[in-house]
C-alpha positions as CSV (number, residue, x, y, z in Angstrom):
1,X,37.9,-42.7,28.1
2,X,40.7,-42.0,25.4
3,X,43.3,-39.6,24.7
4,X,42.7,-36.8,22.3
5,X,46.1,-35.7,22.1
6,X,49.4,-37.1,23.3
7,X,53.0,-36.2,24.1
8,X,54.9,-38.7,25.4
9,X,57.8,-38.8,27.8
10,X,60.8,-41.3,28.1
11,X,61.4,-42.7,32.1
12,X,64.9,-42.5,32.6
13,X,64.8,-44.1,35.9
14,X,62.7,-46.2,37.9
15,X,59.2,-45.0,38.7
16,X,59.4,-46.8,42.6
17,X,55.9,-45.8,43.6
18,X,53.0,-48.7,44.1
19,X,49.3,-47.3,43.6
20,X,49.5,-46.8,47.3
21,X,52.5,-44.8,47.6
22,X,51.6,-42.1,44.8
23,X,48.0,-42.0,46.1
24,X,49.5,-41.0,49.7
25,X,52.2,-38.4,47.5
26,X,49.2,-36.9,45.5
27,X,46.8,-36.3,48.1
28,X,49.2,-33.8,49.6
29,X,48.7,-32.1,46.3
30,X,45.2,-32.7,46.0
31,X,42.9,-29.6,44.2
32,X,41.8,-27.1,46.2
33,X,39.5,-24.0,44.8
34,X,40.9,-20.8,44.1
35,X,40.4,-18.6,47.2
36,X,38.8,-15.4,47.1
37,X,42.1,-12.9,46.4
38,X,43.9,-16.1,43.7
39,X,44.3,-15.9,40.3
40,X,44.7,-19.9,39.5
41,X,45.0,-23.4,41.7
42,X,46.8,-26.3,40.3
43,X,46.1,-29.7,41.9
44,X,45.1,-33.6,41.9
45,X,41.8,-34.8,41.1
46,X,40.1,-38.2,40.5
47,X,40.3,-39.7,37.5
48,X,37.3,-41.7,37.0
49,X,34.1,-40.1,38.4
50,X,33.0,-43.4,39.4
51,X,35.6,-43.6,42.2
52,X,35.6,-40.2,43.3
53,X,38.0,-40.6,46.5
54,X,40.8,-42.4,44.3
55,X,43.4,-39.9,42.9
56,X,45.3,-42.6,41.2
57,X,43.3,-45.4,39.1
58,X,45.3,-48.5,38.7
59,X,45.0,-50.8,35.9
60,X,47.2,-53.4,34.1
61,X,50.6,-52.2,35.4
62,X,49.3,-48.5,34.3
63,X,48.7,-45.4,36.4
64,X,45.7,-42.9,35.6
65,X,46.2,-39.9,37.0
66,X,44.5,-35.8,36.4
67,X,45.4,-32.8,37.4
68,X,42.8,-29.8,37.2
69,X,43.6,-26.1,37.1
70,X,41.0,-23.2,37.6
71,X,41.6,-19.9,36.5
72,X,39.9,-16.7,37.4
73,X,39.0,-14.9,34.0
74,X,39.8,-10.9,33.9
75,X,39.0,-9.5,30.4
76,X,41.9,-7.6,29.7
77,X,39.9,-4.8,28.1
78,X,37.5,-4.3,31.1
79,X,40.9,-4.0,33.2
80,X,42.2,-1.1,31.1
81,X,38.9,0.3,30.9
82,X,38.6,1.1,34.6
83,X,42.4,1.5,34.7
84,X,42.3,4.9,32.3
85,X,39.3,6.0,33.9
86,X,41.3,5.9,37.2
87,X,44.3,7.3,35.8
88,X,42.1,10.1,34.2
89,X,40.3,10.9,37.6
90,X,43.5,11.5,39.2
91,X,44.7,13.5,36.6
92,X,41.9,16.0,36.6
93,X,41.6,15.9,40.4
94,X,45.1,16.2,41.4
95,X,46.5,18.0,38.4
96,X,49.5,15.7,38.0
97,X,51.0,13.1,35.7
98,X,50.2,9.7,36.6
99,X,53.4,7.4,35.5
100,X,54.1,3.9,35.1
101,X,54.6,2.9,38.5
102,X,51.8,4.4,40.1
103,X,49.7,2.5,37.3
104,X,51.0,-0.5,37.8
105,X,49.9,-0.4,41.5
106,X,46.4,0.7,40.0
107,X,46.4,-2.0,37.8
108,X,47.1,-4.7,40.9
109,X,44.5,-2.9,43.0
110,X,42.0,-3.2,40.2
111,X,42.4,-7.2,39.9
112,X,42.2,-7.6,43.6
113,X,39.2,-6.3,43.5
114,X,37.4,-7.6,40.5
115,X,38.8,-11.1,42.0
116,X,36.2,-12.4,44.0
117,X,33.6,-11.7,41.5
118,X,35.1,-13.1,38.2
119,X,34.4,-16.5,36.8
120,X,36.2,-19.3,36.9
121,X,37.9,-21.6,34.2
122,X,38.6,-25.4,35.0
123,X,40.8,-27.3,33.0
124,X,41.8,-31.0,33.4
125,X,44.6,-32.4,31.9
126,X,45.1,-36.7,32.4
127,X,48.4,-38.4,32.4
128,X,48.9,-42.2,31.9
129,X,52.3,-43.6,33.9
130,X,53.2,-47.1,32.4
131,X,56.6,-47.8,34.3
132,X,57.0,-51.2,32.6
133,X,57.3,-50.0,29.3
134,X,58.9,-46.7,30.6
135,X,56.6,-43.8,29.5
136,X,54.8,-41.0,30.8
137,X,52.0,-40.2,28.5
138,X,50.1,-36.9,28.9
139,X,46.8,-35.9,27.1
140,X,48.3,-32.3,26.4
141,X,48.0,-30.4,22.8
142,X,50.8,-28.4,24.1
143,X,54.3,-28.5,25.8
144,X,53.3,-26.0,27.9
145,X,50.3,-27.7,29.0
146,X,52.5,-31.7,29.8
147,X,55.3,-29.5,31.6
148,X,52.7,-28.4,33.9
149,X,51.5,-31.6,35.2
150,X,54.9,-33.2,34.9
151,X,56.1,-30.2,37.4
152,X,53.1,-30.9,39.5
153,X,53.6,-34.5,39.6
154,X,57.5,-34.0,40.7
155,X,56.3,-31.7,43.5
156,X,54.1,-34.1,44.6
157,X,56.4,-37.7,44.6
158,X,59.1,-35.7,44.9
159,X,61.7,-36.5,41.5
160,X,60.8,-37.8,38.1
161,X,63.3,-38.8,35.9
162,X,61.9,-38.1,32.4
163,X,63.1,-36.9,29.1
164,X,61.6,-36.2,25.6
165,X,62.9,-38.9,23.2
166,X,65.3,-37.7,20.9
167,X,65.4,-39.4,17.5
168,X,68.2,-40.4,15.4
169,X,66.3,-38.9,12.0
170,X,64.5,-35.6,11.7
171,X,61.0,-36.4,11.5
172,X,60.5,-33.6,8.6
173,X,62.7,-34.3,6.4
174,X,61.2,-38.4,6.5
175,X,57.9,-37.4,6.8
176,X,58.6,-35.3,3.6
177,X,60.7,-38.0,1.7
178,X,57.5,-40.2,2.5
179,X,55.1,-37.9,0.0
180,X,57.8,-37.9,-2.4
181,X,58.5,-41.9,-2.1
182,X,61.8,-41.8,-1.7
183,X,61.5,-43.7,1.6
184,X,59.2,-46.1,2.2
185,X,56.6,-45.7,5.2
186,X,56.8,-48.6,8.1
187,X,54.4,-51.2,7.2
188,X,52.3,-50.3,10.4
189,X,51.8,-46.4,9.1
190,X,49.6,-45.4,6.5
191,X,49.1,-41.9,4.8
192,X,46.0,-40.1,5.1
193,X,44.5,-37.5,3.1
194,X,46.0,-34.3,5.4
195,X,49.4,-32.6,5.8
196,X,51.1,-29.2,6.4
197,X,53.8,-28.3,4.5
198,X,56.1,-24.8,5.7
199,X,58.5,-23.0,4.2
200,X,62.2,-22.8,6.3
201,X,63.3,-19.7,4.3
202,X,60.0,-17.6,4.4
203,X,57.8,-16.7,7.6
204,X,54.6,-17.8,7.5
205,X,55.0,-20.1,4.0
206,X,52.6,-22.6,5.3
207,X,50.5,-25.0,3.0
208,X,47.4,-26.6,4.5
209,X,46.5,-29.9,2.5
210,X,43.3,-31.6,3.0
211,X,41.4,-34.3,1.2
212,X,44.0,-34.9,-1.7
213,X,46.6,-37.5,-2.6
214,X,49.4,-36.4,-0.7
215,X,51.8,-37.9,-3.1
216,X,50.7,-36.1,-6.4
217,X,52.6,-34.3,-8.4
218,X,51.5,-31.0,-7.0
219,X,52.7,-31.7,-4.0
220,X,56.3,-33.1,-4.5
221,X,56.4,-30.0,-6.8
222,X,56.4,-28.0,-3.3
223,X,58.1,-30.2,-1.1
224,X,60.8,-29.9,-4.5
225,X,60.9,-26.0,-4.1
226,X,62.0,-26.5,-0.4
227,X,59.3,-27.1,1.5
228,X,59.1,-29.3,4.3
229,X,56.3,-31.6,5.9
230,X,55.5,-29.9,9.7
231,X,52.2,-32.1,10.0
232,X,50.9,-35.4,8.7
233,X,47.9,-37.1,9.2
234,X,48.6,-41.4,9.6
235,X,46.8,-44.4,10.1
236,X,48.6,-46.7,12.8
237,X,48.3,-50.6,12.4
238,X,44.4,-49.9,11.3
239,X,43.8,-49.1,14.8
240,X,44.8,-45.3,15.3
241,X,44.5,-42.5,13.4
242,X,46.0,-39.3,14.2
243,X,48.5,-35.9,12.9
244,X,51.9,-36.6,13.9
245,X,53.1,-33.2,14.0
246,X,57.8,-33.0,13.4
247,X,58.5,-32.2,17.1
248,X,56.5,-36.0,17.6
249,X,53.6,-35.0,19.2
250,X,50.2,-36.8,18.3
251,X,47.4,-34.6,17.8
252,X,43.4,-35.5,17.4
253,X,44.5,-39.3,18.0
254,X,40.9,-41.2,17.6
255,X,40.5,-45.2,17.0
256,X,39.5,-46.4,13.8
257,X,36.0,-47.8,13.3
258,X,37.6,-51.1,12.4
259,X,39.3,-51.3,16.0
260,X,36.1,-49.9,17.5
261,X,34.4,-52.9,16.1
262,X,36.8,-55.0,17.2
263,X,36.3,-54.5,21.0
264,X,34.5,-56.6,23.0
265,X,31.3,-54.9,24.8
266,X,32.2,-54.7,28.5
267,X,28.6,-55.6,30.8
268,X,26.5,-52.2,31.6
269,X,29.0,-51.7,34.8
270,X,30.7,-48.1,33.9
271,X,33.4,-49.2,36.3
272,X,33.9,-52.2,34.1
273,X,33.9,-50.3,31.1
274,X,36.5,-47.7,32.9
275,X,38.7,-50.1,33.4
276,X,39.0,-51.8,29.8
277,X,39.1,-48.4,28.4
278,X,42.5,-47.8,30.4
279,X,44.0,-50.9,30.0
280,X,43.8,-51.1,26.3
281,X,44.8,-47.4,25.7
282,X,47.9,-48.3,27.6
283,X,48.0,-51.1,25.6
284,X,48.1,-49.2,22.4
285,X,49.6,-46.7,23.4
286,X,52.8,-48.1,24.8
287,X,53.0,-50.1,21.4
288,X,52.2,-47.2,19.1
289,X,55.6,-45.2,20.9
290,X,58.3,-47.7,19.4
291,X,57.1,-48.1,16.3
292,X,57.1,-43.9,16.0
293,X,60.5,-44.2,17.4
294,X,61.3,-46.8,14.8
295,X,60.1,-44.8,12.0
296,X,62.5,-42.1,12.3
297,X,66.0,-44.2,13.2
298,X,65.0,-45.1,16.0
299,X,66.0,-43.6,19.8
300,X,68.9,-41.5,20.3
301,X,69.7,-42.4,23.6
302,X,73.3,-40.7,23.5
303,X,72.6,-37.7,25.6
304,X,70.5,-39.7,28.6
């Protein structure tokens, strides 16, 4: 298993829970199904199908954990649909306006009964806790998405101490003196051949750059007239590759062949595999973070 995404989290205190403890805290937590009359569930499941009564998997000093949330799908469009042809029975039945309130209370009616017999959306996301190196790493594309499970996870142990890191640099403005070399890159990162550049003073000035020198001419000529470097696609210590977008999360992360190749073949036991996979992404993983840091001024740790 690897991450496809990744946004990462700074411990500001001790994580104090052994394997044991947090698989007690999250089976408290664990998923349940929506019931007939809910719109969504949020709640622990096992992270390795092989072991499919663990909620926490263990590994080198690292903790694998996933959360899974199922939604009930409503079109929006069927709602209205039935919705106006309510409203428009009433109308011509009773003679009378119908007005926002009354609606509204059509509107709930409507979902409680279309509820039992919509489909379901699951969703997992995974989270890797490495309290010796002080991270919480979660597979999410989105904020949105990480603050879910990180608010799950402090309702189940109770407190998490975490912070996004904070930078002493804005990662924009290096990222963009980068393609115009006026800063040299860390000798661990390497630029790839995709970026996207935006505009500050006009909404919606985006340019998407794909397969081309990213520090040609053309380009400097743009990040010259003011534009800035939002997105940039980078090669970590030949064993990464990934677009570091400027609020630092790591999107489409995926190994490089080279590091693929370099990996020793675990026996045919999926367990056995399992487990290499985890311990080496937290390997990597908790090495990739400082040298991101590192790249940018390092960690502003003023305001923690």
């Amino acid at each position: 298993m690897w991450f496809k995404n990744l946004i990462f989290y700074r411990l500001t205190g001790t994580f104090d829970k052994d394997a044991q403890s947090l698989e007690t805290a999250l089976a408290e937590h664990a998923f349940q199904p929506c019931g007939s009359q809910e719109m969504s569930r949020y709640g622990w499941i096992p992270p390795c199908k092989g072991l499919p009564d663990q909620l926490v998997y263990h590994c080198a000093g690292y903790f694998l954990i996933c959360a899974q949330k199922e939604e009930k799908i409503l079109p929006g469009g069927v709602i209205r649909e039935i919705l106006e042809e309510k409203v428009e029975e009433i109308e011509h039945q009773q003679a009378r306006k119908v007005y926002r309130r009354e609606r509204n209370q059509l509107k709930d009616e409507i979902i409680l009964d279309l509820l039992p017999r919509a489909f379901s959306r699951r969703q997992q996301t995974w989270a890797l806790i490495a309290p010796q190196a002080g991270w919480v790493l979660v597979d999410a594309s989105s904020h949105k998405r990480a603050e879910e499970l990180l608010s799950q996870l402090r309702t189940s142990i109770g407190s998490l101490p975490v912070v996004l890191p904070d930078v002493k640099q804005s990662p924009s403005a290096v990222m963009s003196h980068w393609l115009e070399q006026q800063q040299p890159l860390p000798v661990s990162l390497q630029l790839l051949d995709e970026a996207e550049l935006k505009d500050n003073l006009v909404e919606g000035g985006v340019i998407r750059i794909k397969g081309q020198d990213l520090t040609s001419s053309e380009i400097v000529a743009h990040l010259e007239a003011g534009k800035r470097v939002a997105k940039l696609a980078l090669e970590w210590d030949e064993n990464l590759r990934f677009m570091l977008h400027e609020d630092l999360s790591v999107h489409r992360l995926k190994q490089t062949d080279q590091f693929r190749e370099q990996q020793q073949d675990v026996a045919d036991d999926e367990l056995a595999r399992f487990d290499a996979d985890v311990a080496q992404l937290g390997l990597e993983l908790t090495r990739l973070m400082p040298d991101l840091l590192q790249a940018f001024g390092g960690e502003n740790t003023a305001g923690q």
